[in-house]
C-alpha positions in Angstrom: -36.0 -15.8 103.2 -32.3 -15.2 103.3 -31.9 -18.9 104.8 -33.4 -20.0 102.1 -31.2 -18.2 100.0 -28.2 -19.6 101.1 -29.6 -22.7 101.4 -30.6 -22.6 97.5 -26.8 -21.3 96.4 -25.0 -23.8 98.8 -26.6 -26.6 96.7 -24.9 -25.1 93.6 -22.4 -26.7 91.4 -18.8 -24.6 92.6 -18.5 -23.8 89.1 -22.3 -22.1 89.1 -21.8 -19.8 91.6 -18.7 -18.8 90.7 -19.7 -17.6 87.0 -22.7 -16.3 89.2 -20.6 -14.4 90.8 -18.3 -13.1 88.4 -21.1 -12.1 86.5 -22.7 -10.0 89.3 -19.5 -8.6 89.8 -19.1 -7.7 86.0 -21.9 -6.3 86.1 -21.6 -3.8 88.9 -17.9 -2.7 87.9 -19.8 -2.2 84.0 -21.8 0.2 85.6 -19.9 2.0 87.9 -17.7 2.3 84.6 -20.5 3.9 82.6 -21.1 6.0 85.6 -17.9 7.8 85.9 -17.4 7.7 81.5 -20.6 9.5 81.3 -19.6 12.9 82.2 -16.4 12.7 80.2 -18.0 11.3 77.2 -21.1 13.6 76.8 -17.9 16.7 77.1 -16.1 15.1 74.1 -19.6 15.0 72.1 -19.9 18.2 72.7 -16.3 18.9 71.8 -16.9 17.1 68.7 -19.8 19.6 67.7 -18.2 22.8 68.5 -15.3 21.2 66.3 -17.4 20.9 63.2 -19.2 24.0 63.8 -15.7 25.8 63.8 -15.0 24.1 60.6 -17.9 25.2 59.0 -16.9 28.7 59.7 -13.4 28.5 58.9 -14.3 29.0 55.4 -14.6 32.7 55.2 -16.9 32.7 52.0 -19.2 29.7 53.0 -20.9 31.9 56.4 -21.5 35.3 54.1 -23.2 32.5 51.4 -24.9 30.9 53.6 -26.0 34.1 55.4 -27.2 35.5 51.8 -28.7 32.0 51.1 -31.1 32.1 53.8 -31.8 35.4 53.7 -32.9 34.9 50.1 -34.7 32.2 51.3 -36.7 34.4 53.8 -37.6 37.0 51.3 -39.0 34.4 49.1 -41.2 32.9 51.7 -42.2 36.5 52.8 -43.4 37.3 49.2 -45.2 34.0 49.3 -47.0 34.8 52.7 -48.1 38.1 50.7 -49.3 36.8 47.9 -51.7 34.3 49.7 -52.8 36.7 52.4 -56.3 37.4 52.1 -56.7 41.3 50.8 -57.1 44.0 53.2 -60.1 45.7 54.2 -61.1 48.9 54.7 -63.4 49.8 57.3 -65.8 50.2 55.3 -65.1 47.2 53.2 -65.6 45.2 57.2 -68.7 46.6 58.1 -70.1 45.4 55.0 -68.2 41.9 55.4 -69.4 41.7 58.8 -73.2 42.6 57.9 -73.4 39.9 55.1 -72.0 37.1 57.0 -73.9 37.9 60.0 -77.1 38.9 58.9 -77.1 35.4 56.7 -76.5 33.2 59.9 -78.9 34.8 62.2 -81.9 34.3 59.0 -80.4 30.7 59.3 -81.2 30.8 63.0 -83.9 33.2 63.8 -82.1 35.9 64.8 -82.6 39.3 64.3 -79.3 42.1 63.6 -79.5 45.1 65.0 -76.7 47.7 64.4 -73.0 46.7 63.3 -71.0 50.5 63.9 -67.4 50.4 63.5 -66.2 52.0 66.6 -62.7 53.6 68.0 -59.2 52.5 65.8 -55.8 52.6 68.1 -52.3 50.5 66.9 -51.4 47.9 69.6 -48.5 46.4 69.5 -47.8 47.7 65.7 -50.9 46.7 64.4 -54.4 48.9 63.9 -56.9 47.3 65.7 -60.7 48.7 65.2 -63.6 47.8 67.3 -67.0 46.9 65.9 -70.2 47.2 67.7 -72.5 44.3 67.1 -76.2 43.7 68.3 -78.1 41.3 67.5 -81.8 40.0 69.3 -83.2 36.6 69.7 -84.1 33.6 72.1 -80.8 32.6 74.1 -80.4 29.1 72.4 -81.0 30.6 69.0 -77.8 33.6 69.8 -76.2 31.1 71.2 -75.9 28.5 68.3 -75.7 32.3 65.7 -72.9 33.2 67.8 -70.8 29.7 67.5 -71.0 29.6 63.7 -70.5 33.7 63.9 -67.0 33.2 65.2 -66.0 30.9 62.3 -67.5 33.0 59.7 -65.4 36.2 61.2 -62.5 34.2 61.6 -60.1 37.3 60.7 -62.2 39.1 63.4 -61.5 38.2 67.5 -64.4 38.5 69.8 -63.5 41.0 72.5 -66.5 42.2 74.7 -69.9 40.7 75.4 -73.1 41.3 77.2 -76.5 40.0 77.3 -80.1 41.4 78.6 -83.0 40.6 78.3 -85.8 42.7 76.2 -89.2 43.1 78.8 -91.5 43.0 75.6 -91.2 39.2 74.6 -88.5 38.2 76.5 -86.3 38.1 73.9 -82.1 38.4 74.5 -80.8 41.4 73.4 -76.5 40.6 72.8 -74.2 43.7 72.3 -71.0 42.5 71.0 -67.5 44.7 70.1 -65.4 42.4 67.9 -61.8 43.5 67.5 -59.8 43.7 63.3 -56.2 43.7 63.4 -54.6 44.9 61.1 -51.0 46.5 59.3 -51.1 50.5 59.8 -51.5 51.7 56.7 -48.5 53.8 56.4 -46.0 50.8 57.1 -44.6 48.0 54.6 -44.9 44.5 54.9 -42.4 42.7 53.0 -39.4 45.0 54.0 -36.6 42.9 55.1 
C-alpha cells in the first residue's frame, strides 16, 4: 500500500505535489494554531463578559431598579398563581370531593365504595398533609381500570399506601387505599414576599 503510494505521487506534476504539500502543511500549522489560541481566546470571552456585566453595575441607580423591577415582577406573577389556584378545601370539603368523584367512577365500572375516613393531619416540609382512608370492593380488572381514572380524577390528591385481599364470600377484591392532600397550614400566608 505505501508503494503504491509513492508510486502514485511520484507520477505527479512537481508543481501538484508541491501545492499538495503546502497545503497539508497549512493545514496542520492552522490547527496546531487553533489549538494553542483556544485557551487564550475562550479567557478574553470571558473577560469580555465580566466587562459588560461590571458596566451594568457601574450605574449605581440601574442594579436597585432593576432589583425593584423584578421584584415587582415576582409579586405580580405570585398574585397571578393565587388568583388561578384552585380554592382550598377543608377536610370536610375533601371527603365530600373525594366521595363524589369516586363513588361516580366505580358506578361507571362496577365497583362498589366502601368507607372514605379522613385520617391523621401532620405538616411536612411546610405543608399539611392529611391522609384519607379509601376502600373500595370489586373484581380485580374492574379496581384496576376504577383506580387508573381514580388517580386523574383526584389529581390534587397523591396515592400513598395500598393493599389488596381478597373477600372469601364471592371472591371479590377488597382495596384499602390512604391517599395523601397537601396543603398550606392554615395559619401561614401565601403571597408574602
Amino acid at each position: 500500500m505505501t508503494n503504491a503510494l509513492l508510486l502514485r505521487l511520484a507520477a505527479l506534476d512537481r508543481r501538484a505535489f508541491a501545492a499538495l504539500l503546502a497545503a497539508g502543511v497549512l493545514f496542520v500549522a492552522l490547527e496546531a494554531w487553533l489549538l494553542v489560541l483556544r485557551a487564550p481566546l475562550a479567557e478574553w470571552r470571558s473577560l469580555v463578559a465580566l466587562r459588560q456585566a461590571g458596566q451594568a453595575a457601574a450605574a449605581p441607580g440601574a442594579l436597585a431598579a432593576e432589583v425593584e423591577r423584578l421584584g415587582e415582577a415576582n409579586r405580580r406573577l405570585e398574585r397571578e398563581l393565587d388568583a388561578a389556584a384552585p380554592p382550598r378545601r377543608s377536610a370536610d370539603d375533601a371527603v365530600l370531593f373525594l366521595i363524589g368523584a369516586l363513588d361516580r367512577l366505580g358506578a361507571r365500572h362496577g365497583v362498589s365504595l366502601g368507607a372514605v375516613r379522613p385520617g391523621a393531619r401532620t405538616i411536612v416540609q411546610g405543608f399539611e398533609a392529611t391522609t384519607f382512608e379509601i376502600e373500595a370492593r370489586g373484581s380485580y380488572l374492574a379496581l384496576s381500570d376504577w383506580l387508573r381514572e381514580a388517580r386523574a380524577a383526584i389529581a390534587p390528591l397523591t396515592p400513598a399506601e395500598m393493599s389488596m385481599t381478597v373477600a372469601d364470600e364471592d371472591r371479590r377484591v377488597v382495596l384499602k387505599m390512604n391517599v395523601n392532600a397537601h396543603a398550606q397550614p392554615t395559619g401561614a400566608s401565601a403571597g408574602t414576599p
